[in-house]
PAZAPA-4460 file (N, C-alpha, C; in steps of 0.05 Angstrom, whole numbers, plus 32768, in hexadecimal, padded with zeros to 4 digits):
% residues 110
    n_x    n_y    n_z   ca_x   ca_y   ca_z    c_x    c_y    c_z   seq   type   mol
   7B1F   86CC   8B33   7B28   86B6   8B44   7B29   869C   8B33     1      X     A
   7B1C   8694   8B24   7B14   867E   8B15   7B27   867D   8B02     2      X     A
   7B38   868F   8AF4   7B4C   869A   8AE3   7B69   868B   8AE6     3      X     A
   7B69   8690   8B12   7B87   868F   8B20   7B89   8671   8B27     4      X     A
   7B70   8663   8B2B   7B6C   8642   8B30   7B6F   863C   8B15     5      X     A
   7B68   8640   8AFF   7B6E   8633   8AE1   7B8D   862C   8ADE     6      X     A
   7B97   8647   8AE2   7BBC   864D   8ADF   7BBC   8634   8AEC     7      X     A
   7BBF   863F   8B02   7BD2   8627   8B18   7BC8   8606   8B12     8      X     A
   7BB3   85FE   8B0F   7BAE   85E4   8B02   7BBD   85DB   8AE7     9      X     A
   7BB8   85F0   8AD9   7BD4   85F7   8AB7   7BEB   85EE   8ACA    10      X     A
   7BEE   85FF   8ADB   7C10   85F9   8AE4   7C14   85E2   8AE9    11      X     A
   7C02   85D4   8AFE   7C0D   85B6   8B0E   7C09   85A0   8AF0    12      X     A
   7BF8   85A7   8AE7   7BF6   8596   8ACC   7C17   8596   8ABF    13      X     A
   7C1C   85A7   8AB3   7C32   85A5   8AAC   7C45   85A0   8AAF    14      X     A
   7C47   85A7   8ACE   7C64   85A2   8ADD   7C5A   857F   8AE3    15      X     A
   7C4C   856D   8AEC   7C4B   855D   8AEF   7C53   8548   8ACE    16      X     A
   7C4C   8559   8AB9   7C55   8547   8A93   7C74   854A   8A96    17      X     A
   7C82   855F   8AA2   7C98   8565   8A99   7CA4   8559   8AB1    18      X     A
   7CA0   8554   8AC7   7CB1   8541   8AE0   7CA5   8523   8AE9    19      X     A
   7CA1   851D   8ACF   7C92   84FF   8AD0   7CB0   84F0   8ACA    20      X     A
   7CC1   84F4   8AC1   7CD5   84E8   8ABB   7CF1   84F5   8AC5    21      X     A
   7CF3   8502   8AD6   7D0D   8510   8AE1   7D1C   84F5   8AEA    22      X     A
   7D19   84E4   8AF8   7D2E   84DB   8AF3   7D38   84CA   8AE0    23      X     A
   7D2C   84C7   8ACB   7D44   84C4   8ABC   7D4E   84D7   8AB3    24      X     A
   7D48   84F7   8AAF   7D61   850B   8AA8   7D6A   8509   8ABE    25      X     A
   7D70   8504   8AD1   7D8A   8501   8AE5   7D9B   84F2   8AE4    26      X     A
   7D93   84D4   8AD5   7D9D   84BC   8ACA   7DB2   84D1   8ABA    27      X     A
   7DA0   84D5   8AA4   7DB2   84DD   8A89   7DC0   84FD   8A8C    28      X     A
   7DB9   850C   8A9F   7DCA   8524   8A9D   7DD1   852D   8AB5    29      X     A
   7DD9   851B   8AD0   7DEA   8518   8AE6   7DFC   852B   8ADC    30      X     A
   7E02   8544   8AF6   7E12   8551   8AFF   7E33   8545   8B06    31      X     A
   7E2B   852C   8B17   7E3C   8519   8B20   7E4B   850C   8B14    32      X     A
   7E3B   84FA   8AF9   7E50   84EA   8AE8   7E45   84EF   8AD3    33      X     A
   7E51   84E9   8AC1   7E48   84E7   8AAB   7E4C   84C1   8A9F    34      X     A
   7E38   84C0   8A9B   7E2E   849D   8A99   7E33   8492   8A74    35      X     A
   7E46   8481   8A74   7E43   8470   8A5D   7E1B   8470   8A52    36      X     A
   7E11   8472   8A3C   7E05   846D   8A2C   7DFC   8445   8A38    37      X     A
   7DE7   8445   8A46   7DDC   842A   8A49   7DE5   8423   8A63    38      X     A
   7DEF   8425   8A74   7DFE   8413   8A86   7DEF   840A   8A99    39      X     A
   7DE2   8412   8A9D   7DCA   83FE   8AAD   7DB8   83F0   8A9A    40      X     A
   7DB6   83E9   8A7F   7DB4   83D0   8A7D   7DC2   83C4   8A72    41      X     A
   7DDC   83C0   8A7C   7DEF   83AA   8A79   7DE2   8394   8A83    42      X     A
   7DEE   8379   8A79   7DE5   8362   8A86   7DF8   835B   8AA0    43      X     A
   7E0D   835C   8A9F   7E24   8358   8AB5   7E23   836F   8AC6    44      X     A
   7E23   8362   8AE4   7E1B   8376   8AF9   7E42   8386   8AF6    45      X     A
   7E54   8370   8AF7   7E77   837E   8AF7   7E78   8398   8ADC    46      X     A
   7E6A   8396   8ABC   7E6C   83A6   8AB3   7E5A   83BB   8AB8    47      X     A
   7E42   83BE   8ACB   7E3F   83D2   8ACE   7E47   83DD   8AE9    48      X     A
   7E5E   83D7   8AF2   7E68   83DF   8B0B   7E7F   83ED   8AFF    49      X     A
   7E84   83DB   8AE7   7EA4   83E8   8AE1   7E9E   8407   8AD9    50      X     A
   7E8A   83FC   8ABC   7E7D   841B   8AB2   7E7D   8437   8AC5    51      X     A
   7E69   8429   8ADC   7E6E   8441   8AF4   7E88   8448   8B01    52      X     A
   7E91   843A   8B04   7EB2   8442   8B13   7EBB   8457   8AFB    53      X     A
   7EBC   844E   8AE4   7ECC   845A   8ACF   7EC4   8469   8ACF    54      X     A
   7EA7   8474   8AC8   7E9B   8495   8AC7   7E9F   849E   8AE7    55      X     A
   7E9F   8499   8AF7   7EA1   84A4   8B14   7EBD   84B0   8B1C    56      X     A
   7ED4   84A6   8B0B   7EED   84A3   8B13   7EF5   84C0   8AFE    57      X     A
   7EEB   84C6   8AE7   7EF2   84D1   8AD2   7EDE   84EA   8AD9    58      X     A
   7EC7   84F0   8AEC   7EBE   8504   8AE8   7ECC   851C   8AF9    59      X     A
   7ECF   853C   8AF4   7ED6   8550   8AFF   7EC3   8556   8B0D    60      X     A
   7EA5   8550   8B0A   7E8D   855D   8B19   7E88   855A   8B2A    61      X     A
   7E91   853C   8B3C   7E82   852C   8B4D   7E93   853D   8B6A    62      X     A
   7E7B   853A   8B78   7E85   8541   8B91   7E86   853B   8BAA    63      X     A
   7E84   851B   8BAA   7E91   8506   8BB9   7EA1   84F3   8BAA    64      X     A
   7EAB   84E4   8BB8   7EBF   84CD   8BB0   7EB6   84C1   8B99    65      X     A
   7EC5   84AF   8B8C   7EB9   84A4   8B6B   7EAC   848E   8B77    66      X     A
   7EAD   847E   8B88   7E9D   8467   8B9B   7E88   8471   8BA0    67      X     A
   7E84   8487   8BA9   7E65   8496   8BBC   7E58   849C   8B9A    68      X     A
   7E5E   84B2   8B8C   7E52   84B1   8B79   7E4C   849A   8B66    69      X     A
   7E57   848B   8B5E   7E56   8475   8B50   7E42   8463   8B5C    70      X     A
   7E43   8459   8B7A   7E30   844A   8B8B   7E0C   8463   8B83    71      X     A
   7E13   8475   8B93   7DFB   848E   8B92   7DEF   848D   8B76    72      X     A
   7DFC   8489   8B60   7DEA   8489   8B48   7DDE   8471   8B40    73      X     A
   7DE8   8455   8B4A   7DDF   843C   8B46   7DC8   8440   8B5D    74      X     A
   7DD1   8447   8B73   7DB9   8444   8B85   7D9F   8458   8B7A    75      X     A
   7DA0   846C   8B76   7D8E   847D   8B67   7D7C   846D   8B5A    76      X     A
   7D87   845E   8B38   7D7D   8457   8B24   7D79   8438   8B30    77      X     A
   7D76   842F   8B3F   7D69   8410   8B57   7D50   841B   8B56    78      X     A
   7D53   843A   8B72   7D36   843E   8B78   7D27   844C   8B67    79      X     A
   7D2F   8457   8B51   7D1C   8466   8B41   7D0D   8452   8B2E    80      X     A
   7D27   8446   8B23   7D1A   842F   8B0B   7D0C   841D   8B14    81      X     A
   7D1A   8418   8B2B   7D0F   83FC   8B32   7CF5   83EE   8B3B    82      X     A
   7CDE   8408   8B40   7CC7   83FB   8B3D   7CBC   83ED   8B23    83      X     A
   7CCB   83FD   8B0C   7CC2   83ED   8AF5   7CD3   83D1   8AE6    84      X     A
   7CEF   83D7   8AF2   7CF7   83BC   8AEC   7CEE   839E   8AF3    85      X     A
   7CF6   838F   8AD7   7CE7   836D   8AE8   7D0C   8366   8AFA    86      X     A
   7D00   8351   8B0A   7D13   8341   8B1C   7D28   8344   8B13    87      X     A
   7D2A   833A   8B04   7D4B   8334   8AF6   7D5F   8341   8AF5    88      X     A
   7D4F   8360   8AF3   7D5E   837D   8AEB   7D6C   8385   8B01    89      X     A
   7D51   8380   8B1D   7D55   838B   8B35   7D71   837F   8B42    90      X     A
   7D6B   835B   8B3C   7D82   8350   8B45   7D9F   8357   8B36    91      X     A
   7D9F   835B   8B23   7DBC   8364   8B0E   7DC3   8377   8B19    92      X     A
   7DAE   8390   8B1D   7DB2   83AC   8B24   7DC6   83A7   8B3F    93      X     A
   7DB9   8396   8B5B   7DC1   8396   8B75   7DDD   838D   8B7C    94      X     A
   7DE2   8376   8B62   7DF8   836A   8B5E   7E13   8376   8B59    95      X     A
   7E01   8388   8B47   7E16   83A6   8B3C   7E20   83B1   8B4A    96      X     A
   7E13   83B2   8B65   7E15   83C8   8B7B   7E32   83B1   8B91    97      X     A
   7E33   839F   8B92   7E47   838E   8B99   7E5D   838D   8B8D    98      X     A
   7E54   8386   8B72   7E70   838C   8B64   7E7D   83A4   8B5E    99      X     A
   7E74   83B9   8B66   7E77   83DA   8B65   7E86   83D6   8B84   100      X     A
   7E87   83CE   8B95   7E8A   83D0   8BB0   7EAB   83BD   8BAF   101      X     A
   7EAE   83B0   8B9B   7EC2   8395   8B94   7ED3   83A7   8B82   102      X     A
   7EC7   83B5   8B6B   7EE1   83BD   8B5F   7EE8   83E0   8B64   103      X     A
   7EE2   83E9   8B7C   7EEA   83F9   8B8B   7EF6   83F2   8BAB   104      X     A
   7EF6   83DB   8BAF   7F05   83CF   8BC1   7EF9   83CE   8BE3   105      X     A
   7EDA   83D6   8BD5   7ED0   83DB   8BFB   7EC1   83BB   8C01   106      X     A
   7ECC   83C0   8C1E   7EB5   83A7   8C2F   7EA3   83B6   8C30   107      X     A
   7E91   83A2   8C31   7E71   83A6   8C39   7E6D   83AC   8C51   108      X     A
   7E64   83BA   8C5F   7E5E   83C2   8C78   7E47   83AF   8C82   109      X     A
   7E44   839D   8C8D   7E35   838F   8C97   7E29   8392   8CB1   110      X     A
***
């Protein structure tokens, strides 16, 4: 008995070192798009809206609209990162999310 509780403690141990950081392999190896190198930390919220349009528009994988995916992966990397980002980031990041909404031509749903 003492043998089968060791394993499984081995297990959660491990699996918890190796999924301490999943999302950023989702960042970097998205199904959906495939992401310019950096683009969330651009300093301009419009270049990283464009960045996303462009990888969103150009991917074969994605399997909603290049707006849904493009929005879906900025919104992702908000709530994953964003407890560790300072202010600034958060605000650039949100901004991004407007100008993503601007150079794909949608109103805001208010």
């Amino acid at each position: 008995m003492a043998e089968k509780r060791r394993a499984s403690s081995t297990r959660q141990v491990t699996k918890r070192k190796s999924g301490k950081r999943w999302s950023a392999r989702v960042t970097r190896e998205s199904d959906a798009l495939t992401l310019d190198q950096g683009v969330f930390s651009k300093r301009s919220p419009r270049a990283i809206a464009l960045s996303l349009k462009r990888s969103a528009e150009r991917s074969r994988r994605r399997k909603s609209s290049p707006y849904r995916s493009a929005m879906s992966m900025l919104t992702f990397y908000i709530n994953r990162a964003g407890k560790n980002l300072p202010a600034s980031r958060k605000r650039t990041l949100r901004k991004a999310k407007d100008e993503l909404r601007e150079v794909f031509h949608k109103a805001r749903a208010g």
